[in-house]
Structure formats: structure tokens, C-alpha cells
N, C-alpha and C positions, 0 to 999 in steps of 0.2 A: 701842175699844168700837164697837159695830153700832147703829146709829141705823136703825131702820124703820120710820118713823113712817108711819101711817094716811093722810095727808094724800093726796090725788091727785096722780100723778107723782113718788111718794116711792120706787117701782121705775123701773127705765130699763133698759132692756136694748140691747145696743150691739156689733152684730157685730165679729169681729175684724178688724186693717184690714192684715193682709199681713205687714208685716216691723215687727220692732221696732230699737232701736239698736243692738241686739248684730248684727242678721241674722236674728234668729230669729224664728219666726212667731209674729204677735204673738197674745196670748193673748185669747179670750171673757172677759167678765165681765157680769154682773149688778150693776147698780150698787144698794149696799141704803144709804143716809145717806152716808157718807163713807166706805165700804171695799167694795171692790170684793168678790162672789162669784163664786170662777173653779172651771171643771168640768172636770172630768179621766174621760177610761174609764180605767178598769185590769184587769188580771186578777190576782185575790188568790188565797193557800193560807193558811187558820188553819193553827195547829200543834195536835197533839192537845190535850186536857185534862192539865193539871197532874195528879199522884197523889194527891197529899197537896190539892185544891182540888174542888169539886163543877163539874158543867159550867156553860161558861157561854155564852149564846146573846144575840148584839146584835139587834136588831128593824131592817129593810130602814127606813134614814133613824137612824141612830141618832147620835147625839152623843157618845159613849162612849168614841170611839176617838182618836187620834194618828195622823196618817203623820211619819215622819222619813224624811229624802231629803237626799243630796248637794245642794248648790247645783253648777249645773251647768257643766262645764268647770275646778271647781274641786272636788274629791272629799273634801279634808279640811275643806272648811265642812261640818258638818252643821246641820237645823234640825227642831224639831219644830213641827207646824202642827195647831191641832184640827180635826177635821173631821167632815164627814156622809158617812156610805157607805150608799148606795142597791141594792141588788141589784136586777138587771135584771128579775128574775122576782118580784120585792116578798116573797121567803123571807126567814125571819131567815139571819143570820150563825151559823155554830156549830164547835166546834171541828172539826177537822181535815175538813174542806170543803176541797176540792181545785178549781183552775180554775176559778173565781168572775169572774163578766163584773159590775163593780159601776160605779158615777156616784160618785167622789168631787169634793164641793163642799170649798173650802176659803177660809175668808174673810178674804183678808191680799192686797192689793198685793203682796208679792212672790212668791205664789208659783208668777209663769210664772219667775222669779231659780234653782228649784229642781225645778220638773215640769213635764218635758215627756216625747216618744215616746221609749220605749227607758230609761228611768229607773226603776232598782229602791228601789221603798222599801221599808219597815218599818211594820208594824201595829202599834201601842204602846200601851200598857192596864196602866201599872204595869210592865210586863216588855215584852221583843217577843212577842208573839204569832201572828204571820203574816210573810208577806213577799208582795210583788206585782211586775209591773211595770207601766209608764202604757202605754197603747193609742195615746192619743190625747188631745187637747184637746174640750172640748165646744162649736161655736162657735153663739152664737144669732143669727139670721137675719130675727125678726123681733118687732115690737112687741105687747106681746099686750092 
């Protein structure tokens, strides 16, 4: 559960600090109660509309969606994680949208464990949907 309480200092933002215990760089988070929010660029493709389903268009920040993604260095862990996906340009999402530069926030401790650079996920919504891969990490820098 995501504790965000109102209180002052109840956000903390905490740049990343280099290398984690794997070696791997270690991940940005937003701290929100007790679970960290880690930010990921990706480049996404929807897959066209279903035949038989009407279209369907997610709003730039939406909740709607799933990524599923190998845990990393280890390819048969998979894991689904909920997320917010941000288009850079603040467009909705819609089917078969090609080359999509988007901010996925995803709020779970583990998941620098499964995304990082070079990592294909899955867009999931009941079925897959899409496919992408991560750009990059989002790291925050300073206190706002």
C-alpha cells in the first residue's frame, strides 16, 4: 500500500547514488510513505485495435495499464508491476501508435530488480497490448 500523506516532508526525493550491490546503477526513487516511486523513459508501440472491441485511448498519466518485464539477468522470472505512463508530448495513448518516447513511474522497491536500459517489456491491459523498451532511468537531482 502507498501512504501519501499531506503532512510536510511526507515526499523526499533522493538522487541516485552510483552503483547498487548487484554493480548496477543504482536506481532514482521518489520516496511516497513507505514505497519508493522509480521512473523509467521507454520507447512504446500499441498494437492495433482488437476487431471484435471498440478503440481504446489511455490519457498521458494513466493508471490503466501493466508493464511486465523479465527480472534482470534472469529472463524466466517474469513480473507484472502497475504503472503510470506519461507521454512526453502529454497525448493520450492509442492503439497502434508507433515510437512513443513515454515516463514510466512504477511504485514497488523492486523494480530497478526488473528495468533498466535495454530491457523489453510488455504493455498489459487484460491482454498485451503493446511492447517497448526502457531508454533509460529517470534520476532526480534535486529537492523541490
Amino acid at each position: 500500500m502507498i501512504h501519501a500523506g499531506s503532512e510536510p516532508g511526507a515526499v523526499v526525493w533522493r538522487a541516485g547514488s552510483g552503483q547498487d550491490d548487484a554493480g548496477v546503477g543504482a536506481c532514482s526513487r521518489e520516496k511516497v510513505g513507505l514505497v519508493g516511486l522509480y521512473k523509467f523513459r521507454a520507447l512504446i508501440s500499441l498494437d492495433g485495435r482488437e476487431p471484435e472491441g471498440p478503440p481504446r485511448s489511455y490519457p498521458s498519466g494513466t493508471h490503466s495499464l501493466m508493464v511486465r518485464c523479465a527480472r534482470l539477468g534472469q529472463p524466466a522470472v517474469q513480473r507484472y508491476f502497475p504503472a503510470a505512463i506519461y507521454r512526453a508530448d502529454d497525448r493520450p495513448l492509442n492503439p497502434g501508435d508507433k515510437g512513443v518516447v513515454v515516463t514510466i513511474e512504477i511504485p514497488d522497491d523492486e523494480a530497478c530488480d526488473f528495468l533498466g536500459p535495454g530491457q523489453p517489456i510488455t504493455l498489459w491491459h487484460g491482454s498485451d497490448i503493446g511492447h517497448g523498451i526502457i531508454s533509460r532511468r529517470v534520476f532526480f537531482t534535486s529537492v523541490p
